[in-house]
N, C-alpha and C positions, 0 to 999 in steps of 0.2 A: 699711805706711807707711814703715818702714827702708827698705826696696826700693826704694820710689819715689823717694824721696827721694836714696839712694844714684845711681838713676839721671840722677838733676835735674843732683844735682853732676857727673856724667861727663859731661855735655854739655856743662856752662859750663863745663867747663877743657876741651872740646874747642873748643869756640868761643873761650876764650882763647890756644889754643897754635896754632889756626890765623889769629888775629887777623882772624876771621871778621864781625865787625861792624865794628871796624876799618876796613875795606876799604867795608864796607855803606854808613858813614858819608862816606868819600871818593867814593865811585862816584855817591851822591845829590848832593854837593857839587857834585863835578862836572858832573851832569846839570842840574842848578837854573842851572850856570853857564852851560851850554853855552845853555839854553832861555833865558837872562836875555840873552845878549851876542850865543850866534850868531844867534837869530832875532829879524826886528823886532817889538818888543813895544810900543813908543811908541805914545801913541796909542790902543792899542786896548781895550776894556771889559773890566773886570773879570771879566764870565764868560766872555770867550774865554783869559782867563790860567789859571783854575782848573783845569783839566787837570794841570797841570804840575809840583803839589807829589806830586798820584797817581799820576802817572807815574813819577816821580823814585822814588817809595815801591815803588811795582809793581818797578820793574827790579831795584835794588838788594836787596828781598827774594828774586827770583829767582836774584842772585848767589849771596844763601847756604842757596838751596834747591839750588843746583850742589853747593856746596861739601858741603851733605850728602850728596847724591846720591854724589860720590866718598867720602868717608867709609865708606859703607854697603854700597857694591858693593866698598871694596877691605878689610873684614871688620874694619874699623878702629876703627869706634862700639860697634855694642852684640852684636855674634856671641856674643861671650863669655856676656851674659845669656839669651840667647835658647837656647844648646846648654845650659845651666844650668838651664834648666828656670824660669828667671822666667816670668810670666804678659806674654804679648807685649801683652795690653789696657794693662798698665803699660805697656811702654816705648812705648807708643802715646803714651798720656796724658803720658809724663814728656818727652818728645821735642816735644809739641804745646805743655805749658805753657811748658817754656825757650823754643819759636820764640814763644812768645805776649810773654814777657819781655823778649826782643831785639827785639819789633819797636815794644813802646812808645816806647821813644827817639828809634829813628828816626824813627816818622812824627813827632814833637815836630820833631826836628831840620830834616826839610823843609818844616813848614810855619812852622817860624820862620827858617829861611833864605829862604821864600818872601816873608814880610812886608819882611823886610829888602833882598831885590835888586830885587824888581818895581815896576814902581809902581804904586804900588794904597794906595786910602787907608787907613789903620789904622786899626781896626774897632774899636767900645768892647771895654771889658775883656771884657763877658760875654763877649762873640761869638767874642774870642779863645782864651777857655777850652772856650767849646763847640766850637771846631777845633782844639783838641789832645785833647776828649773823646771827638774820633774815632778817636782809633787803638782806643780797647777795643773798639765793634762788628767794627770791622774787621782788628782784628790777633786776634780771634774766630774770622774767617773764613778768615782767612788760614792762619792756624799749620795746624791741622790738612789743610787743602788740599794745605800744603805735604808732610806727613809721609805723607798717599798716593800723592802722583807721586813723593817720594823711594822710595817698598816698590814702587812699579811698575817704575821705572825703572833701578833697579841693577841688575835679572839682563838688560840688552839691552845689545848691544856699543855700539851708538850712543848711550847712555843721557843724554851731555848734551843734545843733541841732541833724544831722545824730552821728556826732562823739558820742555823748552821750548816743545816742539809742545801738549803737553797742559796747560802752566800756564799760558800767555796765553789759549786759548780757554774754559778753565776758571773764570778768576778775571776775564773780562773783566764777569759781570754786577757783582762785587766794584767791580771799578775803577768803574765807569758810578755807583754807588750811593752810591762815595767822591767822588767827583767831585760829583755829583747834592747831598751833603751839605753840601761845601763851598760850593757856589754858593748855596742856600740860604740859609748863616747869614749869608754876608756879602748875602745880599738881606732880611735878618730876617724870612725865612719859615719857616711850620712844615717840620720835617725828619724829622716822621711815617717818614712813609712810604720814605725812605733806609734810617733804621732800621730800618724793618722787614723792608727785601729784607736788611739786611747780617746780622740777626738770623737770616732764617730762612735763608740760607746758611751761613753760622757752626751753626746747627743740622741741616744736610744735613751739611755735613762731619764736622761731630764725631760723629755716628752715622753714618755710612758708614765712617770710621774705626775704630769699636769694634767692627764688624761683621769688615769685609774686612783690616784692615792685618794681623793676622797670618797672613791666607790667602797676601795679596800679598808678606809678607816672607820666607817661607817658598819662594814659589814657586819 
């Protein structure tokens, strides 16, 4: 548990000294703005806006699944634990829970900048709790998603490049599920069945992960 834990911290003060959320934070701001002012949104129904807080979430987690990706490939994160003879299922798990921790915020922050720029009617209290209860299914799915194309894609010269290719097709049932969820509550339908695709994803990655990250990190 020292171990793991030792590892947690290395990550949050990697994510603090490259002000790696920071940036996650701005990049969504921006995307929400971009979707709120450049395109016309007047007018149209609430579920064709919905897309747009998971998009904004999608991208900007993608920034700092880059930024790990450099990290990783330039010996800079965790080499040190790994030639140290740590057990690499930690830094799996300690690397999966930090991205699990940084991405609660976020999704908070886009879908309350979402209520805030769109126009879309404000939803009772519950409804709104039950869309920021979304980031835990889905920042589930996500984190450890992210920490196998990160162990894939650091040994390839193209590596931002590869990671992209494989995290958009990869997490697009993810986005369909978040998406799918949030249209839901603000139609006060059951959301069953969201939860369950972003569950049993979240559960393919995190055992895929415990399986192969330290084949792929290694490689």
């Amino acid at each position: 548990m020292k171990t793991f834990l030792a590892l947690v911290v290395n990550e949050l003060k990697l994510y603090s000294a490259q002000r790696g959320l920071y940036f996650a934070f701005i990049l969504a701001l921006s995307l929400i703005a971009v979707f709120r002012f450049g395109i016309p949104v007047d007018g149209q129904s609430t579920t064709m806006l919905e897309i747009f807080p998971s998009a904004a979430f999608l991208i900007a987690v993608l920034q700092l699944l880059l930024m790990a990706v450099s990290w990783e490939s330039d010996q800079y994160a965790y080499r040190y634990y790994a030639m140290s003879g740590t057990s690499l299922s930690y830094l799996f798990f300690a690397k999966s829970v930090v991205t699990f921790l940084t991405q609660l915020p976020l999704w908070i922050f886009c879908i309350s900048a979402f209520l805030i720029f769109f126009p879309i009617d404000t939803p009772p209290t519950v409804r709104i709790f039950a869309l920021y209860w979304t980031c835990i299914p889905l920042a589930l799915a996500l984190s450890p998603a992210g920490q196998l194309i990160a162990a894939i894609s650091q040994h390839s010269a193209q590596k931002n490049f590869l990671a992209i290719a494989l995290f958009l097709p990869l997490c697009l049932p993810v986005l369909i599920a978040a998406t799918g969820r949030v249209s839901a509550i603000f139609a006060g339908l059951d959301t069953l069945r969201y939860d369950a695709l972003l569950l049993a994803a979240a559960a393919l990655f995190w055992g895929a992960g415990n399986l192969l990250f330290g084949f792929l990190f290694e490689e």
